[in-house]
N, C-alpha and C positions, 0 to 999 in steps of 0.2 A: 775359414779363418781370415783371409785377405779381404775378404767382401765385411767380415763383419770388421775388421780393423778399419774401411774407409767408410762404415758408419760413426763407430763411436770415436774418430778423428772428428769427425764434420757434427756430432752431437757436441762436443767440446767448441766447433768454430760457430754454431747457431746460437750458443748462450752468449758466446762472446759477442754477436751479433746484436742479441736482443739488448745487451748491456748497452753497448753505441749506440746504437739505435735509438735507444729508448730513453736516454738522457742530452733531452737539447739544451736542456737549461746550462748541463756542467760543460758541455759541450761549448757552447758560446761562451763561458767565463772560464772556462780553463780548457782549451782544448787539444792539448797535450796530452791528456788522462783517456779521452776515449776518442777522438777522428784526429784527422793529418795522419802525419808522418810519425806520431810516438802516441803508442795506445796502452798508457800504462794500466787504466781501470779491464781494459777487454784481456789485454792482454794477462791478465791475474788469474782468471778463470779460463782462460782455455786451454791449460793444460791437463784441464779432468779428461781430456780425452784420451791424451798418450798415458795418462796413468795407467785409465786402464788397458787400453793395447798391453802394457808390459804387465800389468800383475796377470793378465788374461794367458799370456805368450802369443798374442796373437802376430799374424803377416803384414808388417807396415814398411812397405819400399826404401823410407829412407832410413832407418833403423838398418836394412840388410844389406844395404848400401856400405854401411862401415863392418857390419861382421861378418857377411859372406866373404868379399877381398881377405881380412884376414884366415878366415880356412880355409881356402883355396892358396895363397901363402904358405900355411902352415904343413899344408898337404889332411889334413883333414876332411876336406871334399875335394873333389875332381873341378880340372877350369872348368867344363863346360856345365855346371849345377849352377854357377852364379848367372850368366845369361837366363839361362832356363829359368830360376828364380824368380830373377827380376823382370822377366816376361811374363810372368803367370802371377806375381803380387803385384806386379802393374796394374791390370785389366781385374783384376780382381777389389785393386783398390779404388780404381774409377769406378766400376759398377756400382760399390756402396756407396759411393760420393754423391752418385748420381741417384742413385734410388732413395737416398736422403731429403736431397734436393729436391727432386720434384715431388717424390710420396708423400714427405714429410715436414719439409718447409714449406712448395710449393700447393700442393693440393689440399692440403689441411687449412690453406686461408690462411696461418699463424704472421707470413710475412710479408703477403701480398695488398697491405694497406700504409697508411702515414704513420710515422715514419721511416720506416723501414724498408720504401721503395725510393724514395728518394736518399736516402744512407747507400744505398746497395748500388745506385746508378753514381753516386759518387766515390763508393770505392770499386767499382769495377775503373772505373775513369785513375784514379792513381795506383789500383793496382798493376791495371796492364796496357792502356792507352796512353796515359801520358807519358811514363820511364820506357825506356828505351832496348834493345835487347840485351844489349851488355851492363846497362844496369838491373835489369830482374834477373841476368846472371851473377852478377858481383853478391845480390844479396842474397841469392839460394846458396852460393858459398858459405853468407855469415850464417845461414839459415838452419844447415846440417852440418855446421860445425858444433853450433848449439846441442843441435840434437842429439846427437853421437855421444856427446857429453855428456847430457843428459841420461841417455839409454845406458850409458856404460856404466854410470855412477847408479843406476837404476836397479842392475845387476847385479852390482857388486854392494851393496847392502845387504842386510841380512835377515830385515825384519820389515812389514808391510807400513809404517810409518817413515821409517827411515825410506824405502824406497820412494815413497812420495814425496816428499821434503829433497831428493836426490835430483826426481825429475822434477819436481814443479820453476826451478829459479832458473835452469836454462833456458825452456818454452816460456816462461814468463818475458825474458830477457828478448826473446828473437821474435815475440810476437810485439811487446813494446815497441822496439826497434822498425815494424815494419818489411822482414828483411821477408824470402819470398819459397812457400813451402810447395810442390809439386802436388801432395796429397791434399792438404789444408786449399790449394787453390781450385781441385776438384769439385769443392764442393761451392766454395763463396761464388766464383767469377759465371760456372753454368746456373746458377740461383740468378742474379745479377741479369744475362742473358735471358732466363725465362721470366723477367719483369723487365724486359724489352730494355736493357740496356745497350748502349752505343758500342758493342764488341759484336762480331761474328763470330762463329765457330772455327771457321778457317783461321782468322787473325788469332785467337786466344791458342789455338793447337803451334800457328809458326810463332808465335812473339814473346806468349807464354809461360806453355808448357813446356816446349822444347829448352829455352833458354833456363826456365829453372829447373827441369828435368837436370839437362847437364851440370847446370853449379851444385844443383844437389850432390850429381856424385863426387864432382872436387872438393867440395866439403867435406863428406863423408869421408875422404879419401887422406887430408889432410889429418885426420884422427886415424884413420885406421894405419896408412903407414909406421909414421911414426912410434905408435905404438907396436909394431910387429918385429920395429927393428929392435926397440930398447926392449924388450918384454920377450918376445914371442920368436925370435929369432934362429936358438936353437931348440926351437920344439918340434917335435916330432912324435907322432901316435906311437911311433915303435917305442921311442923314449919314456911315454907316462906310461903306456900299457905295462913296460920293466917296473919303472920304480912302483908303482901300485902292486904288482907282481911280488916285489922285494918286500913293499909293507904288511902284507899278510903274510909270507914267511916270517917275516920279523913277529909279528903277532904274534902267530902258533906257538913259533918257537918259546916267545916271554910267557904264551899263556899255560903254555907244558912245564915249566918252569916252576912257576909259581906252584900250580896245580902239584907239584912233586914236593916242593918244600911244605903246602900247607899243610897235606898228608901226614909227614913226617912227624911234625909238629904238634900235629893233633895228637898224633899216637905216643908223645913223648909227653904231652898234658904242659906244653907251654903255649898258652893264648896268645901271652904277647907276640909269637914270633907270625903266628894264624893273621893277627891283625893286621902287621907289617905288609905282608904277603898281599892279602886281600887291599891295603890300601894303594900298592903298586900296579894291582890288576884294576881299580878302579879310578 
């Protein structure tokens, strides 16, 4: 599940690729919409990837980054599950990144020609050489506050259109904006590298990963609190396990109920009262 969510994250960031990429014309006359610092046309389709992480359920780091905190809050999981977690959808979601990357960007030839070598040697350049550590921290904050947003509203829809329409205008929003994704940079900045751009491994791991690593999860975290306090504050397993407890005695109880009056009813040849009965129970 975590391997497959840092593929189809990074299938979501390759379309968005070819999109920039592959428009220099809109690029030179409007370049607000697909390169700089505001990618509003890339930014429109690369959210097909977290779509499906979530309709999937699949393991995406910065998604569990806001909901592990709150169960382990809640007492729902144990502290030490959220480390363990995020250690194992970590390395799980680098591998897909990576195996995207080079299997499937790289080795396939799809991006290893013009334009799209020279696109990639200048977003590796302002994704992660030019801004500084604490601004690819500042924007991992705006980053997975989005998300969180996005995932939350994701879940709490009810139907497979609404869920997309849920997440699609957060990611749209944070990928516009430029701001700076842990998993999403998985995949673009080692692509970038393997068409010999001007980053190390060493530099991309301290400058970063580490720096949006961490603003991810103060991102994440600015959602999850807050909601734990106003929301989730007196919840407790022992608490829902009761009340769902209470609701099926409540049921039995209304459905024995009924069940005794429509009897009656029957046997007395008043329909009407059979109807009433039956429209209570349904």
């Amino acid at each position: 599940m975590q391997v497959n969510a840092g593929v189809l994250l990074s299938s979501g960031g390759m379309l968005s690729m070819v999109l920039s990429a592959g428009s220099p014309g809109i690029a030179q006359s409007n370049p607000g919409l697909v390169s700089g610092n505001s990618q509003v046309m890339s930014g429109f389709v690369f959210p097909v990837g977290l779509v499906m992480i979530v309709l999937q359920g699949q393991e995406l780091l910065t998604s569990n980054m806001m909901t592990f905190p709150m169960a382990v809050l809640t007492r729902a999981l144990p502290w030490w599950s959220l480390p363990v977690n995020w250690f194992i959808v970590f390395w799980g979601n680098l591998a897909g990144s990576l195996f995207f990357a080079a299997v499937l960007a790289r080795y396939t030839d799809l991006l290893t020609h013009e334009p799209y070598v020279t696109y990639l040697h200048h977003y590796v350049q302002k994704k992660a050489v030019d801004p500084n550590w604490l601004q690819i921290n500042l924007r991992a904050i705006g980053c997975t506050w989005l998300v969180s947003i996005a995932v939350w509203q994701g879940l709490s829809a009810k139907e497979v259109i609404s869920k997309v329409v849920a997440i699609w205008f957060p990611i749209w929003i944070f990928v516009a904006c430029s701001f700076d994704h842990v998993v999403a940079n998985m995949f673009s900045l080692p692509l970038g590298m393997m068409l010999d751009a001007d980053l190390t491994p060493a530099e991309y791991i301290k400058k970063s990963l580490f720096a949006s690593f961490f603003g991810n999860i103060t991102g994440a975290l600015c959602v999850a609190l807050p909601a734990f306090y106003f929301y989730l504050h007196d919840y407790t397993p022992a608490r829902v396990l009761a009340q769902r407890a209470e609701k099926v005695e409540e049921g039995t109880a209304s459905a024995g109920s009924g069940s005794t009056e429509s009897t009656s009813a029957m046997q007395s040849g008043t329909m009407t009262r059979t109807t009433s009965v039956a429209r209570g129970l349904f």
